[in-house]
PDB file of N, CA, C and O in Angstrom:
ATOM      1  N   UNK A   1       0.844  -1.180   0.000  1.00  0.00           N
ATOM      2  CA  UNK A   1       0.000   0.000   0.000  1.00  0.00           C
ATOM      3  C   UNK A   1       0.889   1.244   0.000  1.00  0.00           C
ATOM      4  O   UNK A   1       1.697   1.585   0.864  1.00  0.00           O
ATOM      5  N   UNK A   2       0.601   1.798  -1.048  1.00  0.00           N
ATOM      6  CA  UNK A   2       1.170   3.438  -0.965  1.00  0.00           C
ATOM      7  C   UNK A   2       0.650   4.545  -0.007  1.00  0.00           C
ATOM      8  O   UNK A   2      -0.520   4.917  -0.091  1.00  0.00           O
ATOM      9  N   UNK A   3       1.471   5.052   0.864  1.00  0.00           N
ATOM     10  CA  UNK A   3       1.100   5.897   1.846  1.00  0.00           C
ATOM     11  C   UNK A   3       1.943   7.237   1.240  1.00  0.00           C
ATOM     12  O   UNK A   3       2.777   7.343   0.341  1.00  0.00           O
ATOM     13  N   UNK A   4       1.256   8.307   2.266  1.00  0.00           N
ATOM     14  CA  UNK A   4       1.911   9.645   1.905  1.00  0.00           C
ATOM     15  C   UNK A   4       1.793  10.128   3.376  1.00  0.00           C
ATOM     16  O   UNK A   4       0.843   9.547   3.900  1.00  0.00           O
ATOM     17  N   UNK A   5       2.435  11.009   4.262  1.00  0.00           N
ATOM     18  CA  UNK A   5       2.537  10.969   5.064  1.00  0.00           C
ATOM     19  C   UNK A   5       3.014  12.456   4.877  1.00  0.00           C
ATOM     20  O   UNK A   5       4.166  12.705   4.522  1.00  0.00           O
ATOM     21  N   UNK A   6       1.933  13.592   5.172  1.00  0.00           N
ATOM     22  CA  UNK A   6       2.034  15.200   4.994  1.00  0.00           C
ATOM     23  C   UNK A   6       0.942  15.625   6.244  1.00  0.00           C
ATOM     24  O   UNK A   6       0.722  15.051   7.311  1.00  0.00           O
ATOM     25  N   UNK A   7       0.438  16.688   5.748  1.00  0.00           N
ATOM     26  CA  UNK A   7      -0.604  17.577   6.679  1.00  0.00           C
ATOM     27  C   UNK A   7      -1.778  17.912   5.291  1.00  0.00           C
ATOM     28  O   UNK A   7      -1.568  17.773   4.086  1.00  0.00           O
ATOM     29  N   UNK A   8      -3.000  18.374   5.975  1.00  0.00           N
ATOM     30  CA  UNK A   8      -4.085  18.812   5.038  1.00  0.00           C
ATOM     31  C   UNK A   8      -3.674  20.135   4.209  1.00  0.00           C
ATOM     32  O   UNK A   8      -3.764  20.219   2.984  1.00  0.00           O
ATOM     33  N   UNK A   9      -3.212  21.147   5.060  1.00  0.00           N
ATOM     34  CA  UNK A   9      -2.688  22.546   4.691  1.00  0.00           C
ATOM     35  C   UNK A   9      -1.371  22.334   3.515  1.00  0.00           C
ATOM     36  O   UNK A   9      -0.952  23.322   2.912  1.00  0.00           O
ATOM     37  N   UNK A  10      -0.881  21.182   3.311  1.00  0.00           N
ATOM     38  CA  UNK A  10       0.567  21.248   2.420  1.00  0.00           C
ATOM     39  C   UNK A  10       0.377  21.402   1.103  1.00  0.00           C
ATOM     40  O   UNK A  10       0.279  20.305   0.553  1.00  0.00           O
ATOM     41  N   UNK A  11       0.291  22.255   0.414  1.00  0.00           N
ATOM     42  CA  UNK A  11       0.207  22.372  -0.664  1.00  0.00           C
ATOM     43  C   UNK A  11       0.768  21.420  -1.373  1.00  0.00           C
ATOM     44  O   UNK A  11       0.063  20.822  -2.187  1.00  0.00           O
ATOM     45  N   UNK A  12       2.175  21.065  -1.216  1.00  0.00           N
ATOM     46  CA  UNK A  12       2.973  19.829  -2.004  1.00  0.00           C
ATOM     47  C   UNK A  12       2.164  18.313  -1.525  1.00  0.00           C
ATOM     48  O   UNK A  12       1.935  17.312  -2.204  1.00  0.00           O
ATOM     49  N   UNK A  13       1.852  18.610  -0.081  1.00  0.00           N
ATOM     50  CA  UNK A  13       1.282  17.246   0.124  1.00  0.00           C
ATOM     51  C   UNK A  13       0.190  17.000  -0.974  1.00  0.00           C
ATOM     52  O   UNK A  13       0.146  16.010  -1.704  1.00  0.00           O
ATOM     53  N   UNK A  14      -0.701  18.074  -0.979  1.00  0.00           N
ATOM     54  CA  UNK A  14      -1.897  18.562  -1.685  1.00  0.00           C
ATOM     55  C   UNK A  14      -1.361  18.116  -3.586  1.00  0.00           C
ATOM     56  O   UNK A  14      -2.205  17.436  -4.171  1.00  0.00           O
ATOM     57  N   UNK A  15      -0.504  18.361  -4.142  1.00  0.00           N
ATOM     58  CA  UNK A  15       0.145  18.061  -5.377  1.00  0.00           C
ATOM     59  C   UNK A  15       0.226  16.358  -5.569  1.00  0.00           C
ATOM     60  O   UNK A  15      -0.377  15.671  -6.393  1.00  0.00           O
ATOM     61  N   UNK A  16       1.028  16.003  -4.687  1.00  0.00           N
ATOM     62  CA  UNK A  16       1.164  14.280  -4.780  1.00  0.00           C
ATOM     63  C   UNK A  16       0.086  13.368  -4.151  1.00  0.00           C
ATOM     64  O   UNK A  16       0.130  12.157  -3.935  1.00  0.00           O
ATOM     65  N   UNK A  17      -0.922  14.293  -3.907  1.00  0.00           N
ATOM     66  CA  UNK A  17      -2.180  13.375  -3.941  1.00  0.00           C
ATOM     67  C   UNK A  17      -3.097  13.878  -5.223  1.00  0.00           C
ATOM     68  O   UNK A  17      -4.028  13.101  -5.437  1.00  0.00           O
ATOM     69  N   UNK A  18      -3.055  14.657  -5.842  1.00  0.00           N
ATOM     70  CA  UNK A  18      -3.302  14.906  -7.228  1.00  0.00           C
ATOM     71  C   UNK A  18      -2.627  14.010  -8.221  1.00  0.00           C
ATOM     72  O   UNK A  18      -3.114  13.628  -9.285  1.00  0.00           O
ATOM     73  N   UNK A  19      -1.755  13.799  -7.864  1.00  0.00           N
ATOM     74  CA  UNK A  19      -0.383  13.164  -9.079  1.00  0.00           C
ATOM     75  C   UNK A  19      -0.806  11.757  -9.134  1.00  0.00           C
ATOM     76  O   UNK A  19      -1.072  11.108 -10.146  1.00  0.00           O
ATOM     77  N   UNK A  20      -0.834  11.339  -7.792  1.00  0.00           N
ATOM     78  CA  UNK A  20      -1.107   9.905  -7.416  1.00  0.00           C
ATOM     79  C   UNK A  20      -2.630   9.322  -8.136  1.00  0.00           C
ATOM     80  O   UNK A  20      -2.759   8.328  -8.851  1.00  0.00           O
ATOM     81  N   UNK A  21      -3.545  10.149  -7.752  1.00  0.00           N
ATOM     82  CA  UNK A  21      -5.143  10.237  -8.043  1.00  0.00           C
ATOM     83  C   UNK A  21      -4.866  10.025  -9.557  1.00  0.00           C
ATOM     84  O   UNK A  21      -5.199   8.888  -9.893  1.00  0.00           O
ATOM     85  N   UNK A  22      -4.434  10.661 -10.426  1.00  0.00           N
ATOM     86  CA  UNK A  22      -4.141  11.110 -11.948  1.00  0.00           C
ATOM     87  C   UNK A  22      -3.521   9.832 -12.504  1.00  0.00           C
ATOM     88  O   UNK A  22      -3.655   9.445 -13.665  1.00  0.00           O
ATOM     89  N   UNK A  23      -2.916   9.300 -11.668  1.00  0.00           N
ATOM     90  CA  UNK A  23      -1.669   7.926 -11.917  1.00  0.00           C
ATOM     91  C   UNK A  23      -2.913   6.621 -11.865  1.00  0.00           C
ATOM     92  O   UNK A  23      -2.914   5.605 -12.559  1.00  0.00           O
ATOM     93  N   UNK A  24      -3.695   6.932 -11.061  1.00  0.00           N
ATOM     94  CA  UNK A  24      -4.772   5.739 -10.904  1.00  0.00           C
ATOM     95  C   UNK A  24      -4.221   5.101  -9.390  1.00  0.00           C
ATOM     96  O   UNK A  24      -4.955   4.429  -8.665  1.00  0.00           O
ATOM     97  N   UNK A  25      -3.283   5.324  -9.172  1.00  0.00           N
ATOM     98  CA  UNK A  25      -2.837   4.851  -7.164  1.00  0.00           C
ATOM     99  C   UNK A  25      -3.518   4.817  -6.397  1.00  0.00           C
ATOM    100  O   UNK A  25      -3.965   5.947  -6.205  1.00  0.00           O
ATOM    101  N   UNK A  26      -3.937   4.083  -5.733  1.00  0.00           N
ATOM    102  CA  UNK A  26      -4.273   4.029  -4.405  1.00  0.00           C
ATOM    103  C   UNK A  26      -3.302   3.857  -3.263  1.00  0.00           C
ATOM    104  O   UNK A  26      -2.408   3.017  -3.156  1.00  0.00           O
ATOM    105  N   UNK A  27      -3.786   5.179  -2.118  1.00  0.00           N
ATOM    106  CA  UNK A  27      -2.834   5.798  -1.561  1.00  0.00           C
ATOM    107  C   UNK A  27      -3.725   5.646  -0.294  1.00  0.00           C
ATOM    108  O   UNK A  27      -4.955   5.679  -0.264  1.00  0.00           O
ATOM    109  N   UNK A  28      -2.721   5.445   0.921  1.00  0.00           N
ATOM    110  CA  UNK A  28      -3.050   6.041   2.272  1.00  0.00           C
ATOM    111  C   UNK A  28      -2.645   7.589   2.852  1.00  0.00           C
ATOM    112  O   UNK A  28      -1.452   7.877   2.756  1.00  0.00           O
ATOM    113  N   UNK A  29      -3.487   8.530   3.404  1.00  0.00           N
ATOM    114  CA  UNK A  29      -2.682   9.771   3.778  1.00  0.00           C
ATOM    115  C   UNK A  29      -3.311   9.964   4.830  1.00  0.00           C
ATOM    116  O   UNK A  29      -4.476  10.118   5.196  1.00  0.00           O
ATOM    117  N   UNK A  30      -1.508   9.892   5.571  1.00  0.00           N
ATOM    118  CA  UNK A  30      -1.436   9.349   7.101  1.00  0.00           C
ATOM    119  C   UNK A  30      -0.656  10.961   7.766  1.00  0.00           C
ATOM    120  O   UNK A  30       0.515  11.338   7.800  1.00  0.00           O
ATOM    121  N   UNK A  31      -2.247  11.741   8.329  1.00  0.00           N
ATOM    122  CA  UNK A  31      -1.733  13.127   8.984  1.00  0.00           C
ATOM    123  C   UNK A  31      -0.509  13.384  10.168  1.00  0.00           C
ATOM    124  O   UNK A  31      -0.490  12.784  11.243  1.00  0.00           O
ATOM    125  N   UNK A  32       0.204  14.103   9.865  1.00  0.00           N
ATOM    126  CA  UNK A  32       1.483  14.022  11.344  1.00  0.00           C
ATOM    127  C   UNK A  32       1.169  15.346  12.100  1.00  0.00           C
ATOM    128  O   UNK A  32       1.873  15.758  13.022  1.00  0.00           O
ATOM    129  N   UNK A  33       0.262  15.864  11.724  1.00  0.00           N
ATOM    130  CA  UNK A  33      -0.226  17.201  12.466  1.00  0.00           C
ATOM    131  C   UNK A  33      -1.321  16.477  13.792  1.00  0.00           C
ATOM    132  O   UNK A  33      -1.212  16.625  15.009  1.00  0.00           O
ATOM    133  N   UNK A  34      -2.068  15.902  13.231  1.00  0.00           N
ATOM    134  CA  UNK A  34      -3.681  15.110  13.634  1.00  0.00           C
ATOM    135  C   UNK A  34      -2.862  14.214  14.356  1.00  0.00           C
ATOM    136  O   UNK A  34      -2.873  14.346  15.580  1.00  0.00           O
ATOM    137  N   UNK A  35      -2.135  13.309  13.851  1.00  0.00           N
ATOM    138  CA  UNK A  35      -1.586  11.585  14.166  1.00  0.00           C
ATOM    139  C   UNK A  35      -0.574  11.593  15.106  1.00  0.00           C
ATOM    140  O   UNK A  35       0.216  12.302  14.483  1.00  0.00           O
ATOM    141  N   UNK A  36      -0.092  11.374  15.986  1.00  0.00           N
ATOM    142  CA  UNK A  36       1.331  11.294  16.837  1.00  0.00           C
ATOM    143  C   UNK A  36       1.959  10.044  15.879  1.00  0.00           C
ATOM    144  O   UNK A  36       2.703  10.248  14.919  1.00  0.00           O
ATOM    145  N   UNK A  37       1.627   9.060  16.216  1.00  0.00           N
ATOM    146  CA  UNK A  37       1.790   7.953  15.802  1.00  0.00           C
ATOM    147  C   UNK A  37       2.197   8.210  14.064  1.00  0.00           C
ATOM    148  O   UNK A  37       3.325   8.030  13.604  1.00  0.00           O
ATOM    149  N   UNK A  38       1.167   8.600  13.384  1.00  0.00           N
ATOM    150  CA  UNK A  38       1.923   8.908  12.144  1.00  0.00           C
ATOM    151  C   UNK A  38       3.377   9.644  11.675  1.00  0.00           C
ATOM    152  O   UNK A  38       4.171   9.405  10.765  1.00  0.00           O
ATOM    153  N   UNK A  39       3.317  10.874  12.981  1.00  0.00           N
ATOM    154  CA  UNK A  39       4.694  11.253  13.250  1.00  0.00           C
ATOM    155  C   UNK A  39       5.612  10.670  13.115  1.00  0.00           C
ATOM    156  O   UNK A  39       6.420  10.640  12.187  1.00  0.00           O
ATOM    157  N   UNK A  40       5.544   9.978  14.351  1.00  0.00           N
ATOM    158  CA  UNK A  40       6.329   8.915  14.642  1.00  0.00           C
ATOM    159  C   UNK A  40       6.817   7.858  13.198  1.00  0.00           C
ATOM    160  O   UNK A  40       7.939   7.841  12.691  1.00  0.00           O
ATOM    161  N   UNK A  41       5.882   7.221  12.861  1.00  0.00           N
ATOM    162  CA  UNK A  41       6.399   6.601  11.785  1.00  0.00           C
ATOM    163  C   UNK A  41       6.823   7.300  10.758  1.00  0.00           C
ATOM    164  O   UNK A  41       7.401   6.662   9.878  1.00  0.00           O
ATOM    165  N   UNK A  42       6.660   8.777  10.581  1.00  0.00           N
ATOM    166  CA  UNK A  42       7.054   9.405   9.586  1.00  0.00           C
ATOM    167  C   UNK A  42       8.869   9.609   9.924  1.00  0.00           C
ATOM    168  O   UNK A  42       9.754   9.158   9.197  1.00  0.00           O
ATOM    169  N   UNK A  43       9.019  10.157  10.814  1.00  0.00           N
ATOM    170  CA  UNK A  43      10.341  10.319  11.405  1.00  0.00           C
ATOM    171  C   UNK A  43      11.309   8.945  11.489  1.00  0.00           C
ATOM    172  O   UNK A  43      12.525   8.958  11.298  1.00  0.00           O
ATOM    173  N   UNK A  44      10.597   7.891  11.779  1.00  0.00           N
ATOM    174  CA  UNK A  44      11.699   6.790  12.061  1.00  0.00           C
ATOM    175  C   UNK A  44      12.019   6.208  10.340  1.00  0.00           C
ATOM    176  O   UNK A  44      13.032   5.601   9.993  1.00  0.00           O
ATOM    177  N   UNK A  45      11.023   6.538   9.577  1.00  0.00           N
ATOM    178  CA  UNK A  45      10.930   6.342   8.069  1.00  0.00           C
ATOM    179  C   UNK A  45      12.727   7.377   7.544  1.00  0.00           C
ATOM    180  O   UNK A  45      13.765   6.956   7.033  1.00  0.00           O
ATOM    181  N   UNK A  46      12.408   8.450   7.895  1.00  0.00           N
ATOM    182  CA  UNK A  46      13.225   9.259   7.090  1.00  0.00           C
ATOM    183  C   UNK A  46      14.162   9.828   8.013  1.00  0.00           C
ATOM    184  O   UNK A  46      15.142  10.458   7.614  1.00  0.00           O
ATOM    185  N   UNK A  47      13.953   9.672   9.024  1.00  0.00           N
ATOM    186  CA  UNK A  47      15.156  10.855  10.291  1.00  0.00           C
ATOM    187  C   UNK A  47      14.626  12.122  10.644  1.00  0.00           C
ATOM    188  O   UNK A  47      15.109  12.876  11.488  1.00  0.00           O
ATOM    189  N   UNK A  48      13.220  12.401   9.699  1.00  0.00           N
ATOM    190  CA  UNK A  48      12.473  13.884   9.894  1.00  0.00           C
ATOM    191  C   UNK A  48      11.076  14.108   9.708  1.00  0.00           C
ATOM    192  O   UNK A  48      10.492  13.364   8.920  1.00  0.00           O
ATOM    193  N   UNK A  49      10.551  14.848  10.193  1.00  0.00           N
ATOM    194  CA  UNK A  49       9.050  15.173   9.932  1.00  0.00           C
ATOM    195  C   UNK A  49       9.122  16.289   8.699  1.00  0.00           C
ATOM    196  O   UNK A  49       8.263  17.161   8.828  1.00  0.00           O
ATOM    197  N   UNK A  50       9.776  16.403   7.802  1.00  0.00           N
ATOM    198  CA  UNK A  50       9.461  16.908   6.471  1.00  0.00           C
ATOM    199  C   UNK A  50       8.605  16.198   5.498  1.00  0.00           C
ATOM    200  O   UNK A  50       8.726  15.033   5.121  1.00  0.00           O
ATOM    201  N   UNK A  51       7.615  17.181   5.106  1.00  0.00           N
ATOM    202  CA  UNK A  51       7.172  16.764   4.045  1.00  0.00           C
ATOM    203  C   UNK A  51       6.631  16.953   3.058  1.00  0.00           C
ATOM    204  O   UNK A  51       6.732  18.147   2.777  1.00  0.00           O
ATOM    205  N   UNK A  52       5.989  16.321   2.214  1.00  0.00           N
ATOM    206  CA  UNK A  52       5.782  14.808   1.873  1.00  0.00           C
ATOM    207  C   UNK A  52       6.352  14.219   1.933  1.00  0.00           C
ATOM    208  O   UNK A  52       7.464  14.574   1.544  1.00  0.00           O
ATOM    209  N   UNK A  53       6.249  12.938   2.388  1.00  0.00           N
ATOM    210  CA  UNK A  53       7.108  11.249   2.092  1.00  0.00           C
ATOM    211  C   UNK A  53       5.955  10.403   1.487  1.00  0.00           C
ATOM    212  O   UNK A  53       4.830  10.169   1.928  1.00  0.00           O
ATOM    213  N   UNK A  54       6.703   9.935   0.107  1.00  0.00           N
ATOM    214  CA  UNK A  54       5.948   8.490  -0.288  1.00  0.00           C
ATOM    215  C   UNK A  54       6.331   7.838  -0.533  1.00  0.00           C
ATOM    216  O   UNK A  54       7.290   7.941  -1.298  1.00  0.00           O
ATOM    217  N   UNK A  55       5.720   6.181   0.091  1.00  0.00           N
ATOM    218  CA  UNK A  55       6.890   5.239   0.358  1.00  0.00           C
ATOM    219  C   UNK A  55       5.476   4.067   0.178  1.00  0.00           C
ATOM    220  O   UNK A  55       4.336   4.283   0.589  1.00  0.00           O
ATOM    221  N   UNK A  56       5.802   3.211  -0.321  1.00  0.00           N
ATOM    222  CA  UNK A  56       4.969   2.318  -0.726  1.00  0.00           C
ATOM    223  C   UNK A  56       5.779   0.749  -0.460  1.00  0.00           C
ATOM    224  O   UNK A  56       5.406  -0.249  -1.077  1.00  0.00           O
ATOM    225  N   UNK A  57       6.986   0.707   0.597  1.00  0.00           N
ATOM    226  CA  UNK A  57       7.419  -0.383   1.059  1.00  0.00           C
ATOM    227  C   UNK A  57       7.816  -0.284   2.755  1.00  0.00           C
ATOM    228  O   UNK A  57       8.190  -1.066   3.628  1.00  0.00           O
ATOM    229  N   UNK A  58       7.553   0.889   2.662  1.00  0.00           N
ATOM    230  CA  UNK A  58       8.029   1.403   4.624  1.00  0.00           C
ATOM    231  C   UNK A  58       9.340   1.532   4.669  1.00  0.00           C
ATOM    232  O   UNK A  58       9.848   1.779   5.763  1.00  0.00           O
ATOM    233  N   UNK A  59      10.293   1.375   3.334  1.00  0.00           N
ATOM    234  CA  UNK A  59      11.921   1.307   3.571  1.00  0.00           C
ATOM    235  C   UNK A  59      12.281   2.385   2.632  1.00  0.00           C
ATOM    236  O   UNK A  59      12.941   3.376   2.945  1.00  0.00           O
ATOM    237  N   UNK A  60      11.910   2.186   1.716  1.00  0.00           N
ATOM    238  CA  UNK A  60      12.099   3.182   0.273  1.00  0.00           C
ATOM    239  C   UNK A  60      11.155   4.346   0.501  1.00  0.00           C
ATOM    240  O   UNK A  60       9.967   4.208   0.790  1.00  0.00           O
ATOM    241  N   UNK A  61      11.879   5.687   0.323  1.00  0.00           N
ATOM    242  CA  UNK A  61      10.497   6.958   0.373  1.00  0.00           C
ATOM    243  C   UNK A  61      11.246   8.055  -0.982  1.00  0.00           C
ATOM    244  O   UNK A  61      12.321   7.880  -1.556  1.00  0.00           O
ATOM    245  N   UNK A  62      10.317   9.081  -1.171  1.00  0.00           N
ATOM    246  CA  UNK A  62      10.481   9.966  -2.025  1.00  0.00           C
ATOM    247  C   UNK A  62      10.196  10.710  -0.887  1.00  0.00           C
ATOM    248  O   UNK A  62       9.437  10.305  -0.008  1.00  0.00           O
ATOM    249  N   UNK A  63      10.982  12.176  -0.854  1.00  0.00           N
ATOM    250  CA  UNK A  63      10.858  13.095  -0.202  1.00  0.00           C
ATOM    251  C   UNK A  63      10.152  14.245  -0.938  1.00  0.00           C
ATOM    252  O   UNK A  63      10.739  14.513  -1.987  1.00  0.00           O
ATOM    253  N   UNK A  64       9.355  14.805  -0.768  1.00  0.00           N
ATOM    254  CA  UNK A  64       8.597  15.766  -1.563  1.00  0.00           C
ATOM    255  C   UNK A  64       8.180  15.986  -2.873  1.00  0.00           C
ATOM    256  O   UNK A  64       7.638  14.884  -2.961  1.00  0.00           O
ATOM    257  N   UNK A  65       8.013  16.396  -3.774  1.00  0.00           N
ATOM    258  CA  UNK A  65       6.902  15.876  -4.660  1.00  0.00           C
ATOM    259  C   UNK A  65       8.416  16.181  -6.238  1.00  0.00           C
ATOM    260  O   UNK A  65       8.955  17.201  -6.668  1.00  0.00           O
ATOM    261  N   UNK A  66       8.513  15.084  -6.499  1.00  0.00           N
ATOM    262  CA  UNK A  66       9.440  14.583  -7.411  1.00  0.00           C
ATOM    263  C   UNK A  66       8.897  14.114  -8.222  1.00  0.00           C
ATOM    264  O   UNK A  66       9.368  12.977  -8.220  1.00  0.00           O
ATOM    265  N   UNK A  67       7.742  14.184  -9.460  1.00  0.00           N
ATOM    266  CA  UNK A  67       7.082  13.559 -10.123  1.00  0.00           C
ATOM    267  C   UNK A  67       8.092  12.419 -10.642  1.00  0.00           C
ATOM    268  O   UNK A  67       7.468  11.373 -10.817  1.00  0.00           O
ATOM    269  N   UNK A  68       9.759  12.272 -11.006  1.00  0.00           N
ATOM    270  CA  UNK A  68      10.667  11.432 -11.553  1.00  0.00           C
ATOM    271  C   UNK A  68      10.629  10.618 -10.282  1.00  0.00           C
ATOM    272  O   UNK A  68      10.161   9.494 -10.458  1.00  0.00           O
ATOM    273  N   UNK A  69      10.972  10.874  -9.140  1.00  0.00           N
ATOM    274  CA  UNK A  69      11.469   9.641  -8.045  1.00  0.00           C
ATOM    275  C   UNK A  69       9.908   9.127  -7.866  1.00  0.00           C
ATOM    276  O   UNK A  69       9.749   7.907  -7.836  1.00  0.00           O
ATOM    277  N   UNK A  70       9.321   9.557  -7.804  1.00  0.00           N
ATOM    278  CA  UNK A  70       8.106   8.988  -7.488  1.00  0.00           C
ATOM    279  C   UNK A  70       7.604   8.044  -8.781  1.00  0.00           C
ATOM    280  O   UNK A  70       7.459   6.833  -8.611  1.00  0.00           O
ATOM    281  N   UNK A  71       7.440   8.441  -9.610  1.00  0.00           N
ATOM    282  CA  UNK A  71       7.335   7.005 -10.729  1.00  0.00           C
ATOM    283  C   UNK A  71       8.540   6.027 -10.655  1.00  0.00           C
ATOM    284  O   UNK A  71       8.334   4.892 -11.086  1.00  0.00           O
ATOM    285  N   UNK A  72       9.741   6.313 -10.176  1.00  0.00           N
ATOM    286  CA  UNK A  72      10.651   5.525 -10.119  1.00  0.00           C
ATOM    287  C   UNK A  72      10.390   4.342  -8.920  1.00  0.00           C
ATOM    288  O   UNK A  72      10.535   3.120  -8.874  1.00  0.00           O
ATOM    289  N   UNK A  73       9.963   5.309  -8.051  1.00  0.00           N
ATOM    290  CA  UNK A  73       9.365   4.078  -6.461  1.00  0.00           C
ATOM    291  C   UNK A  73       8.064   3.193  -6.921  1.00  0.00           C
ATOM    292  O   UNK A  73       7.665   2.085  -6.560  1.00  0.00           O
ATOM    293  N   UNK A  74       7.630   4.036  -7.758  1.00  0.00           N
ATOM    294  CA  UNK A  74       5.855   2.776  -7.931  1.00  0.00           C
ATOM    295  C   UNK A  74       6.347   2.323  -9.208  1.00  0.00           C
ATOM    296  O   UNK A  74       5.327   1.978  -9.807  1.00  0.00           O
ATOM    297  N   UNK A  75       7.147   2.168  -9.814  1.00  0.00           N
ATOM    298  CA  UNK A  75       7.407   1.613 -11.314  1.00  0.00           C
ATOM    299  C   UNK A  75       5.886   1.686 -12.092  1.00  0.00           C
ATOM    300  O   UNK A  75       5.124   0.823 -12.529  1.00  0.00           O
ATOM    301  N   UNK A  76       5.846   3.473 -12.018  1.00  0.00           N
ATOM    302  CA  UNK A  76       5.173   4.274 -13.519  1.00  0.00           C
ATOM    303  C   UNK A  76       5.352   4.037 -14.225  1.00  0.00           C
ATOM    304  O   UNK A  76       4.875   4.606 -15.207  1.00  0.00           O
TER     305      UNK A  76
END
C-alpha cells in the first residue's frame, strides 16, 4: 500500500495526492499534524518530519513531490 505521510494545509502534500489520483494509485494519507503515531512513523521512516514522504514499502520513500522519483518508487 502506498502511503503519503504530509498535513491537510501542504500544498505539495496537496500536489502528490493529485499526481497519485491522476496515476490511478491508491494511496493512504497518514496526517502528522492530527496523528502522533503517524509522526512517529514518519520520522523513524526518514530521520524527519518533512514533508511529503511516499513510500509504498516502509523502507524506500520519495521526499517531496518529485514527479521522476516517485514514478521511479511505484514503477510508472
Amino acid at each position: 500500500m502506498v502511503k503519503i505521510y504530509g498535513f491537510e494545509s501542504c500544498g505539495w502534500c496537496a500536489k502528490c495526492k493529485a499526481y497519485l489520483q491522476s496515476k490511478g494509485v491508491e494511496y493512504e494519507f497518514h496526517d502528522i499534524e492530527l496523528n502522533p503515531e503517524d509522526a512517529e512513523a514518519c520520522e523513524k521512516l526518514t530521520g524527519d518530519t518533512a514533508v511529503p514522504v511516499i513510500t509504498a514499502d516502509d523502507k524506500n520513500y520519495v521526499l517531496g513531490f518529485d514527479k521522476a522519483k516517485i514514478d521511479e518508487l511505484l514503477g510508472l
